[in-house]
C-alpha positions in Angstrom: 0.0 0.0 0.0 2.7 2.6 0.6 4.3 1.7 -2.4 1.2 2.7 -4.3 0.6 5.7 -2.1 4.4 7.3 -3.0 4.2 6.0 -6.5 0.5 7.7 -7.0 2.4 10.7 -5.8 5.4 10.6 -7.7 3.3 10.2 -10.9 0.1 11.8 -10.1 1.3 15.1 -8.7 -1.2 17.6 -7.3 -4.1 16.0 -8.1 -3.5 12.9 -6.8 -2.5 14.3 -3.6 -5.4 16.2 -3.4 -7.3 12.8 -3.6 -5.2 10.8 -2.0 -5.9 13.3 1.3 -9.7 14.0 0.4 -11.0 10.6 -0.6 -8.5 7.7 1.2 -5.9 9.1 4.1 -7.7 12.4 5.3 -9.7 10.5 7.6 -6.8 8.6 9.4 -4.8 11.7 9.1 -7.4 13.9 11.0 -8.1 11.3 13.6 -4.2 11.1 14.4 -4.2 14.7 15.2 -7.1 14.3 16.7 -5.7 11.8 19.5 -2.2 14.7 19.4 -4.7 17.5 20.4 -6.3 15.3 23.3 -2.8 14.4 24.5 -2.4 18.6 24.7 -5.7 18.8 26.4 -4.8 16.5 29.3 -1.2 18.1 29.9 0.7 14.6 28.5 2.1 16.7 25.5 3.3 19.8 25.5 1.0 22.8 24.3 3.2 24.5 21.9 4.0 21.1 19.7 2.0 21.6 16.5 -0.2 18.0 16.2 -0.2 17.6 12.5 3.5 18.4 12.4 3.6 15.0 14.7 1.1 13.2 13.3 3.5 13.9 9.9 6.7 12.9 11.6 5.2 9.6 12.8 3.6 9.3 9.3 7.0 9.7 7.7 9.2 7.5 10.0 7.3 4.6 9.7 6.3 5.1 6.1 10.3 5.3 5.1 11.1 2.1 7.5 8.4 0.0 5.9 10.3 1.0 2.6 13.6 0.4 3.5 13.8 -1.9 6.1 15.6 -4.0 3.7 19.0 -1.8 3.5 18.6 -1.0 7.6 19.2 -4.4 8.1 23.0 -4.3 6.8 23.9 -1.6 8.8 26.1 -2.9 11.5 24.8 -0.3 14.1 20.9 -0.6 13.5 20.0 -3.1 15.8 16.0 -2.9 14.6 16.3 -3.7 10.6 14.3 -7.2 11.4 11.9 -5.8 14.7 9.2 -3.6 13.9 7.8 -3.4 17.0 11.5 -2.7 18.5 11.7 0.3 15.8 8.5 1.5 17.2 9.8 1.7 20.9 12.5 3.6 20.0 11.0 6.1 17.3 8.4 7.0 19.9 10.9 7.4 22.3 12.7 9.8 20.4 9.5 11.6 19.4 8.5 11.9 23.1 11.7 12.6 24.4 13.6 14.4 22.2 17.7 13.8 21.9 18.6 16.1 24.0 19.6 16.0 27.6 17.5 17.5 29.8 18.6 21.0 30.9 19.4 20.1 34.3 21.5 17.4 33.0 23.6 19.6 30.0 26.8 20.3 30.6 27.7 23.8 30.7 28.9 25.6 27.8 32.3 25.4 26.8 35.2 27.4 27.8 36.7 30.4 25.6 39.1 29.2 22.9 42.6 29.5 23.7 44.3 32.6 21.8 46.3 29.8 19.7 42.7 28.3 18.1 43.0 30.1 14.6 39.5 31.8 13.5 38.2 31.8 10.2 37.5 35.2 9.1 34.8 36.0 6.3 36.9 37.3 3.2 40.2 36.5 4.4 42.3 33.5 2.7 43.6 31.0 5.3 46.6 29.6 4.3 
């Protein structure tokens, strides 16, 4: 099915878009952001977080893993190629969470640089 959604795209352009959204996936779509707003509502997401922008992230991420799962598999360092629902866990984790450190737990900024770090300067050559 995704295959022939991004393919209907590719091909179809605007049109196909436009029914793609108004006669098959608009539904599910709304009802996604539907369950993001209630989340706001009830204080378990954060207010300012635009729901269709994470209903279309979700969207996304699983749409391109069900496509290519295949070449995720021979990557040494993806240990979720073969486990969907593993993949799942950690992409909502990462939604959720974020990837960065909380700010009581960031380290603080770095030091000046030393006078002997060189600086590139707009214009100027560096040799």
């Amino acid at each position: 099915v995704t295959r022939l959604i991004s393919r209907g795209l590719l091909e179809g352009g605007e049109s196909m878009g436009r029914d793609l959204a108004e006669k098959v996936l608009g539904d599910h779509f709304g009802r996604l952001v539907n369950v993001i707003i209630g989340g706001r509502k009830t204080g378990e997401l954060r207010p300012g977080a635009d729901p269709a922008m994470a209903a279309i992230l979700l969207v996304s991420a699983n749409l391109f893993y069900f496509e290519s799962r295949s070449l995720f598999r021979h990557f040494p360092f993806v240990d979720f190629g073969d486990d969907k629902d593993r993949y799942s866990r950690k992409l909502m984790d990462i939604l959720l969470n974020g990837i960065l450190k909380p700010a009581a737990e960031a380290k603080p900024a770095a030091k000046k640089a030393s006078k002997k770090t060189s600086r590139v300067v707009p214009g100027k050559r560096v040799a």
